[in-house]
C-alpha distance (Angstrom), angle and dihedral (degrees) to the residues before:
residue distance angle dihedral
X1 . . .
X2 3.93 . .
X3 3.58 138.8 .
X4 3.50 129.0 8.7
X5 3.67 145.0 -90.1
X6 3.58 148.7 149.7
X7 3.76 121.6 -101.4
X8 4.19 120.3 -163.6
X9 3.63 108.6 -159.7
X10 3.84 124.8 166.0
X11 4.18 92.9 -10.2
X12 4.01 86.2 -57.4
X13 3.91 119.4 117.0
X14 3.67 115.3 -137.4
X15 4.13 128.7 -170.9
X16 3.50 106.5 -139.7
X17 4.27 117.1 -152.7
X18 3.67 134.7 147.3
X19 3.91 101.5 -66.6
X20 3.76 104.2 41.9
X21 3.21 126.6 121.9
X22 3.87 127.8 -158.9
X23 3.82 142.5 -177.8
X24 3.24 119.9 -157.6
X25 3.66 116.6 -172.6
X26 3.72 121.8 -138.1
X27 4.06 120.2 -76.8
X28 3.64 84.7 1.9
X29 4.12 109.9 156.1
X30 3.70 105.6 -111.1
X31 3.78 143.3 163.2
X32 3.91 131.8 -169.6
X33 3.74 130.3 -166.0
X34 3.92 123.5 -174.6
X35 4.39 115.6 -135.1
X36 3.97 79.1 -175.0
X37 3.18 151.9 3.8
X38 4.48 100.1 -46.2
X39 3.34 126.1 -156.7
X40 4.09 117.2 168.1
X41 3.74 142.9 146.0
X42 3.21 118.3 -99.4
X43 4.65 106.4 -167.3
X44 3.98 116.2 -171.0
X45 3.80 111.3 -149.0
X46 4.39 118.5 -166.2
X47 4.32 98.3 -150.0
X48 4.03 106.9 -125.9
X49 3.41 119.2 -152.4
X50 3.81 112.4 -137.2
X51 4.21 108.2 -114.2
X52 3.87 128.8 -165.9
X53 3.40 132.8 -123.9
């Protein structure tokens, strides 16, 4: 949401800026390092599996 930074995720390299939008998926290896001061939004989501009836 501010600042930037560089986020490693999976072996991929990924600038980070205001804008950007990543998804991370669970227990996925991952590394972040700030250039400046980083401020972002970090949303935890449980999977639900769709039941019948």
């Amino acid at each position: 949401m501010a600042g930037t930074g560089v986020l490693t995720l999976n072996d991929d390299t990924i600038q980070l800026a205001p804008g950007i939008f990543v998804f991370m998926p669970a227990n996925a290896p991952h590394a972040l390092a700030a250039a400046s001061n980083l401020a972002f939004m970090l949303t935890l989501s449980k999977v639900r599996l769709a039941t019948r009836g």
